[in-house]
C-alpha positions in Angstrom: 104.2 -16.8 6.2 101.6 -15.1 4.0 98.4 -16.0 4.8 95.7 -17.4 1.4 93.5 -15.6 0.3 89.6 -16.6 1.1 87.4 -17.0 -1.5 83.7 -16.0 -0.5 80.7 -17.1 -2.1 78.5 -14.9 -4.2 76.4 -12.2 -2.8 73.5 -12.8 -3.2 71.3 -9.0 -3.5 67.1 -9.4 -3.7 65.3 -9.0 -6.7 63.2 -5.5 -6.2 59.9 -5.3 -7.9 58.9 -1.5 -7.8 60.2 -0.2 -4.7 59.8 -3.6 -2.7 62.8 -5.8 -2.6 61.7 -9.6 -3.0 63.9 -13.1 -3.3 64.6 -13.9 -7.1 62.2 -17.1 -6.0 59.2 -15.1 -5.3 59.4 -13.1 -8.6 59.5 -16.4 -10.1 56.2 -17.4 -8.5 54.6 -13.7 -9.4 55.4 -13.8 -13.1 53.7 -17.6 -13.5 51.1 -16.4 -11.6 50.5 -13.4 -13.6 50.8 -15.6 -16.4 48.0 -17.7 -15.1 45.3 -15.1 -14.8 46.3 -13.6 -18.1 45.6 -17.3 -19.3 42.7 -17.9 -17.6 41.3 -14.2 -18.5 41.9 -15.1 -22.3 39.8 -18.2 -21.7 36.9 -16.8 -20.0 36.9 -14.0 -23.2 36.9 -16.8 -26.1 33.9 -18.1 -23.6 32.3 -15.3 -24.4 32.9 -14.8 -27.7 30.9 -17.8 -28.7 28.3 -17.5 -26.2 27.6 -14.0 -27.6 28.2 -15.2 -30.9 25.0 -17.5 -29.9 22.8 -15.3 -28.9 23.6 -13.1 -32.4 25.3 -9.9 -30.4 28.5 -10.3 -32.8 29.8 -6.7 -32.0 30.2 -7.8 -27.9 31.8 -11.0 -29.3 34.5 -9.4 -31.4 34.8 -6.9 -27.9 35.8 -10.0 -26.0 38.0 -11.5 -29.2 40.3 -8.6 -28.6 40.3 -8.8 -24.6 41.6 -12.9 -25.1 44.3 -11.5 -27.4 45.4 -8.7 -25.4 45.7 -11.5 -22.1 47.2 -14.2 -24.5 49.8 -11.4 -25.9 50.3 -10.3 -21.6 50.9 -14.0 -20.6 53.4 -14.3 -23.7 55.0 -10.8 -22.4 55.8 -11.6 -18.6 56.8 -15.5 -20.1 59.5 -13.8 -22.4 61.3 -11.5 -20.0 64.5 -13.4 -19.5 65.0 -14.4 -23.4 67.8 -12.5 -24.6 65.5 -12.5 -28.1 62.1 -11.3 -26.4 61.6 -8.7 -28.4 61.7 -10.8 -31.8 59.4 -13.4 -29.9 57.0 -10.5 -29.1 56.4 -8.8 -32.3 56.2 -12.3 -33.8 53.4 -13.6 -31.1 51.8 -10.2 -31.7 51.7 -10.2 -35.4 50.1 -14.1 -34.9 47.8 -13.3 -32.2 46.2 -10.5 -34.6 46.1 -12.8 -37.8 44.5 -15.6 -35.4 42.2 -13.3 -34.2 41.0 -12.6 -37.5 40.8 -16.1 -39.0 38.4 -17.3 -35.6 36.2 -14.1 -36.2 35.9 -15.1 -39.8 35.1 -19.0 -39.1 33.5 -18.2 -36.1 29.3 -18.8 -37.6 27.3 -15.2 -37.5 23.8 -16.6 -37.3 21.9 -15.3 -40.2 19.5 -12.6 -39.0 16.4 -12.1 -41.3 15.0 -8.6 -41.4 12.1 -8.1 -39.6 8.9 -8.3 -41.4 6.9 -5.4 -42.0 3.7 -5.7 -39.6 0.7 -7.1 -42.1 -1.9 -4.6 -42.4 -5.2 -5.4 -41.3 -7.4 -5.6 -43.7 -9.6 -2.0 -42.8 -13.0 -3.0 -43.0 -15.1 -0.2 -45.1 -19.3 0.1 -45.1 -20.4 -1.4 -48.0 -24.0 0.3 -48.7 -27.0 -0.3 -51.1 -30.4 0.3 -50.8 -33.7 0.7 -52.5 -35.1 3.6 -54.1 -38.3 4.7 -55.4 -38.7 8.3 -57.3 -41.4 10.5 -58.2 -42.1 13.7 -60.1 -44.5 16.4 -58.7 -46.0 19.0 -60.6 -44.6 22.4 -59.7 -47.0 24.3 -57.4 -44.8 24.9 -54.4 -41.3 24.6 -55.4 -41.2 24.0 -59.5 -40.9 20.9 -60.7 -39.8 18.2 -58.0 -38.0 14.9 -58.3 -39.4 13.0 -55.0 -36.7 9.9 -53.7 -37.9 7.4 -51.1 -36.1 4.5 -49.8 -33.6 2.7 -47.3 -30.2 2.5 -46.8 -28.5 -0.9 -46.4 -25.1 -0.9 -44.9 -24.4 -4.4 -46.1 -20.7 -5.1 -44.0 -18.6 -2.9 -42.4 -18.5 -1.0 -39.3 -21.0 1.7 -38.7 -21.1 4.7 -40.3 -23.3 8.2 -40.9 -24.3 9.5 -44.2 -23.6 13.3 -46.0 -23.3 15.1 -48.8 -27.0 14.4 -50.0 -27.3 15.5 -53.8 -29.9 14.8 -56.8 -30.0 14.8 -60.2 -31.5 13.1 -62.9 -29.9 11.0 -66.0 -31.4 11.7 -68.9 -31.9 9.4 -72.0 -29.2 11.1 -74.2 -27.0 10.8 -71.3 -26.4 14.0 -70.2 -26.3 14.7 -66.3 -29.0 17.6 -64.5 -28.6 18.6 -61.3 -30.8 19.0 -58.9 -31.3 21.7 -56.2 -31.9 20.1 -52.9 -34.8 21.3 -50.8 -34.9 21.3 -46.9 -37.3 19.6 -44.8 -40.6 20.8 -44.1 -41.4 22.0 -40.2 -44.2 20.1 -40.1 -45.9 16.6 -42.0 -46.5 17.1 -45.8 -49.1 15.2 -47.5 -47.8 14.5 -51.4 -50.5 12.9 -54.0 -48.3 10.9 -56.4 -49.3 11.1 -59.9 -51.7 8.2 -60.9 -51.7 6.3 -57.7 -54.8 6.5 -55.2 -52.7 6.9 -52.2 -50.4 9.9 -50.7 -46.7 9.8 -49.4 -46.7 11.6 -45.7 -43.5 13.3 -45.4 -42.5 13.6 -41.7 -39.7 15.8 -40.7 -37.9 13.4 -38.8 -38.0 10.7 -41.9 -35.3 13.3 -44.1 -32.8 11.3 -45.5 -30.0 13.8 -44.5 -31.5 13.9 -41.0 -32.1 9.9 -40.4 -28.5 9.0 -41.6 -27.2 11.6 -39.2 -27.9 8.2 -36.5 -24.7 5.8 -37.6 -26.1 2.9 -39.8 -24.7 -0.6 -38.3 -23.2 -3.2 -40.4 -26.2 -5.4 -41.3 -28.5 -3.3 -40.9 -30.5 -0.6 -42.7 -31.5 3.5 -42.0 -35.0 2.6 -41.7 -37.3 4.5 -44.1 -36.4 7.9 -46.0 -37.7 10.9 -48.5 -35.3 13.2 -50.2 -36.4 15.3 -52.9 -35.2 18.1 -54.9 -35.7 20.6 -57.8 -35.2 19.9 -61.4 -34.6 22.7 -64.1 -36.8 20.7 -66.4 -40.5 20.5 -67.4 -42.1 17.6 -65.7 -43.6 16.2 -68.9 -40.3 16.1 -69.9 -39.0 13.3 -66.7 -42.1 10.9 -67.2 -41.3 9.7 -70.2 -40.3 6.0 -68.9 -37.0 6.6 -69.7 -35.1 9.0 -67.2 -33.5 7.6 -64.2 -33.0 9.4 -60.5 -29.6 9.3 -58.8 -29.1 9.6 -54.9 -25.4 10.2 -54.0 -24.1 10.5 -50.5 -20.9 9.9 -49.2 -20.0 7.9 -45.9 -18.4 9.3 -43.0 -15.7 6.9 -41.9 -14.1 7.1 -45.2 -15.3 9.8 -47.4 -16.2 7.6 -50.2 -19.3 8.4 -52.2 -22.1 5.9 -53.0 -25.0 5.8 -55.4 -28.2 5.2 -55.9 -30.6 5.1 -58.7 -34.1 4.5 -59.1 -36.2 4.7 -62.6 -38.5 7.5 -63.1 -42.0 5.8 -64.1 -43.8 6.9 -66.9 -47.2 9.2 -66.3 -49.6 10.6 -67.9 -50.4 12.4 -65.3 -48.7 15.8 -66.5 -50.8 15.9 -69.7 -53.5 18.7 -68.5 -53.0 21.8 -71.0 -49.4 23.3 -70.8 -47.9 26.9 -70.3 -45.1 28.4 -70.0 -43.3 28.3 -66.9 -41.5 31.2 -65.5 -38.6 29.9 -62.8 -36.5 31.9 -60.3 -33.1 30.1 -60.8 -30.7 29.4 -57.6 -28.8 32.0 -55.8 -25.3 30.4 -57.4 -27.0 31.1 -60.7 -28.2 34.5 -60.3 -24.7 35.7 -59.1 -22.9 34.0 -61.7 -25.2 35.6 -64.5 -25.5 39.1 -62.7 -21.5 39.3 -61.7 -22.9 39.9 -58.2 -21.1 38.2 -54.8 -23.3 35.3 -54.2 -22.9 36.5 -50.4 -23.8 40.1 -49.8 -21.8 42.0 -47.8 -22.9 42.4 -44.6 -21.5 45.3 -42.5 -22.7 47.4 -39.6 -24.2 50.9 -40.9 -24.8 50.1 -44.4 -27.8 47.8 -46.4 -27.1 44.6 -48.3 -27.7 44.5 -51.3 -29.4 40.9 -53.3 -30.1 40.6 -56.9 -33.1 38.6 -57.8 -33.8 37.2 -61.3 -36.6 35.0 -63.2 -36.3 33.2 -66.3 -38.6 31.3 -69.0 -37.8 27.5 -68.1 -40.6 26.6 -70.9 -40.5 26.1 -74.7 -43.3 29.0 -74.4 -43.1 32.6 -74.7 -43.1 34.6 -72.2 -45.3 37.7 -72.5 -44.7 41.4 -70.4 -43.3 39.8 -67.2 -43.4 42.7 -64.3 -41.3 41.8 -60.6 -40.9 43.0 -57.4 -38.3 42.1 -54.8 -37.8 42.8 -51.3 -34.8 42.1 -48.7 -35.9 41.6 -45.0 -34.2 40.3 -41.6 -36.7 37.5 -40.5 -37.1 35.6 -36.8 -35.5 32.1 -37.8 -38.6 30.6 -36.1 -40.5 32.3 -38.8 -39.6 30.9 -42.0 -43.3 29.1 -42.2 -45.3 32.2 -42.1 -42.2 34.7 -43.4 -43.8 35.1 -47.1 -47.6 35.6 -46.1 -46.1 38.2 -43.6 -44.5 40.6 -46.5 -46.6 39.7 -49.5 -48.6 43.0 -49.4 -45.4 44.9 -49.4 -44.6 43.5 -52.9 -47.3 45.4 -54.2 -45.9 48.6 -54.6 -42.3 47.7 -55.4 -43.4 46.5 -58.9 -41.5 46.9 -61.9 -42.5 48.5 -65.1 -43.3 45.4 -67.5 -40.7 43.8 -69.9 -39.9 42.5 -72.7 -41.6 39.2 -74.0 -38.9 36.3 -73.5 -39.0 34.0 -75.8 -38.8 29.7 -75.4 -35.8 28.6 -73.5 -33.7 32.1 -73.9 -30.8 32.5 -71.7 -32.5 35.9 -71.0 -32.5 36.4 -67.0 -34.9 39.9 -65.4 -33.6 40.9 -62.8 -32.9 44.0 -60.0 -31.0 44.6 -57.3 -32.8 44.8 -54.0 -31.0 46.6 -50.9 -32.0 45.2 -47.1 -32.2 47.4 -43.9 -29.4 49.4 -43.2 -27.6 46.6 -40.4 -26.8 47.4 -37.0 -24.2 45.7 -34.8 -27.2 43.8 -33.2 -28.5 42.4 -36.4 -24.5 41.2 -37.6 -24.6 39.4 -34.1 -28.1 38.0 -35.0 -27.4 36.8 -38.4 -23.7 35.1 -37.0 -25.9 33.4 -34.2 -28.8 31.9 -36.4 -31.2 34.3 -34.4 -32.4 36.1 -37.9 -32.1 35.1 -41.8 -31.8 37.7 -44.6 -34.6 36.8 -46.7 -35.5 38.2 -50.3 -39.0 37.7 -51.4 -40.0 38.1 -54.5 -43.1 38.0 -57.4 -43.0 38.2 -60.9 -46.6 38.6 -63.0 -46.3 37.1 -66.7 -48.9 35.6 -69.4 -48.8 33.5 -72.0 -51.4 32.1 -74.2 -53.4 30.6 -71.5 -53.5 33.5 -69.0 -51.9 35.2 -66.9 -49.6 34.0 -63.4 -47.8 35.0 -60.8 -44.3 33.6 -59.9 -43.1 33.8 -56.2 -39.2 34.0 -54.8 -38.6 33.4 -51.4 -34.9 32.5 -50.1 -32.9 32.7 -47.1 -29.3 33.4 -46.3 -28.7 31.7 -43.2 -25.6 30.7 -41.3 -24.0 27.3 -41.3 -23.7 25.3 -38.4 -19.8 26.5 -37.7 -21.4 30.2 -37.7 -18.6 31.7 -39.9 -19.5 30.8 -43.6 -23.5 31.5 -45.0 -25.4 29.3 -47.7 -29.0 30.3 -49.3 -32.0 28.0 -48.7 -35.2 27.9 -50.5 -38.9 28.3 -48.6 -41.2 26.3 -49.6 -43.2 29.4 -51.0 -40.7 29.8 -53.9 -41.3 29.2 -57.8 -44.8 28.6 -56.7 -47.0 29.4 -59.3 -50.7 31.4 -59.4 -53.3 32.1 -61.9 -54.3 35.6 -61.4 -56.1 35.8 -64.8 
């Protein structure tokens, strides 16, 4: 009798994941799982997206948009494995999940950052300065005719500050400007007799304008008392008038800028004693520019510098048979105060044949060349360290109407205080005047 068949149930073969073989039941429980943390990972990112957006970092929150859509589209993967249309479902969750993610970034408020403001600048507080002035004129015995400045120095507000730059010159009633040559300080106290007043003005050393404002002024308060003064290419007869005023410029420190002062020149008769021409050694800067000579001379080891030194007729007087001498010496820098009384005697035999008469106000300017001692290595290192000054010194003899004088020139080169560059100075012996006749 033939025997039935038996039917057997299905085999049932485990589900391998990788290389691991696990129940169909477990790889249910894996893939909701996964699907779980890819949930809860997309959750914690759109967290942070609008914390981040919060705190105004909107590049992080678009960094943690992407993350949420990249668990959302993982969860919708592993929940789509076992439709037969998966891959449809896919592109289409994909293509949503990225049109989402730009629609929440766009509604998603960007707080509105204003630029920073630029820092406010601080007002920079600047000296204001004032002062009073007084000027004087002084007939020309040592130094020509002399414009005289005292005063103070007010720095009104403003930090403190020292003063430079010291210049003079006078403004004169047609308006036209005259510089002035500045003259140093004395070594010692110098007793002026101001025209038609019974007192005198003692100039000490220490009281120089340029060397008092050295000290920085406070705001509020003032230099303390100062003299300044100054050559003026002018008769003095011709600043007493009432009508000529004295400007004082100097510039601050902190900032550069320069400040004036001005004072009015009083009227004096003073100056009216009988009047004669006036023969004038101009400034070094002058004398080059007429002569076409280096207003430095050249000073090398082995050979002599050489100086030219010129007068004019500074008078509306003629000028009759002027004669001069020069000389060029190296002198001690602590000698400047005797330095002209030393050499006078050797002026005597350098003089020139006489010249021509010059007449009022000419443009005419005498001069000669006058070489120094031939320089040695020493004396460069001398002159470079302020140790000795090439001096010229100088007389020219002239008459006019009246008589007959004698002009002096004595001027320095010296070295500045960075001992590379050289500037002339005057001594207090030049464009004094003598009667000799």
């Amino acid at each position: 009798m033939p025997r039935k068949p038996e039917i057997l149930p299905p085999e049932t073969r485990p589900v391998r994941i990788g290389p691991f073989p696990v129940p169909s039941f477990t790889k249910t429980i894996l893939r909701w799982g996964a699907i779980l943390a890819f949930l809860g990972w997309a959750g914690w990112s759109l967290q942070n997206f609008f914390q981040l957006r919060g705190i105004v970092n909107v590049f992080a929150s678009r960094i943690n948009l992407a993350f949420m859509c990249i668990a959302v589209f993982a969860a919708f993967w592993l929940g789509t494995a076992q439709s037969e249309r998966r891959v449809a479902w896919r592109v289409s969750v994909a293509v949503i999940m990225i049109l989402a993610a730009f629609a929440l970034d766009w509604w998603a408020p960007k707080p509105s950052v204003a630029p920073p403001s630029p820092p406010a600048k601080s007002a920079v507080a600047v000296p204001e300065l004032g002062g009073e002035l007084g000027a004087h004129v002084l007939e020309s015995k040592t130094f020509g005719t002399v414009v005289l400045l005292n005063g103070i120095i007010t720095n009104r507000t403003g930090p403190a500050t020292s003063l430079l730059g010291w210049k003079l010159r006078v403004l004169m009633p047609n308006g036209s400007l005259i510089e002035g040559q500045p003259l140093a300080a004395e070594e010692s106290n110098v007793d002026i007799s101001i025209p038609e007043k019974t007192y005198k003005l003692a100039l000490h050393p220490e009281d120089y304008g340029p060397t008092v404002t050295q000290r920085q002024i406070p705001g509020g308060n003032t230099s303390g008392g100062f003299w300044f003064w100054g050559t003026i290419k002018l008769r003095s007869e011709e600043l007493v008038t009432g009508n000529v005023q004295a400007e004082l410029e100097f510039s601050d420190v902190l900032t550069g800028n320069k400040h004036f002062l001005h004072a009015l020149i009083p009227e004096s008769k003073a100056h009216s004693s009988t009047i004669h021409a006036q023969v004038e050694y101009p400034t070094m800067e002058d004398i080059a520019v007429s002569t076409h000579n280096p207003l430095i001379p050249a000073l090398r080891v082995g050979e002599k510098p050489v100086v030219p030194i010129g007068f004019e007729n500074a008078s509306a007087i003629t000028v009759k048979s002027p004669a001069d001498a020069g000389i060029v010496r190296l002198v001690s820098r602590n000698r400047h105060a005797t330095a002209f009384g030393d050499h006078r005697s050797e002026l005597e035999s350098e003089f020139n044949p006489p010249g021509g008469d010059i007449p009022p106000h000419s443009d005419t300017l005498g001069w000669h060349s006058y070489e120094g001692p031939i320089l040695s290595s020493k004396d460069i290192g001398n002159l470079i360290e302020g140790v000795v000054d090439l001096c010229g010194f100088g007389a020219v003899r002239w008459g006019d109407d009246t008589g007959r004088y004698e002009t002096y020139f004595a001027q320095c080169l010296m070295v500045e205080k960075d001992h590379r560059s050289f500037s002339w100075h005057m001594l207090r012996e030049n464009n004094t005047e003598r009667r000799i006749q």
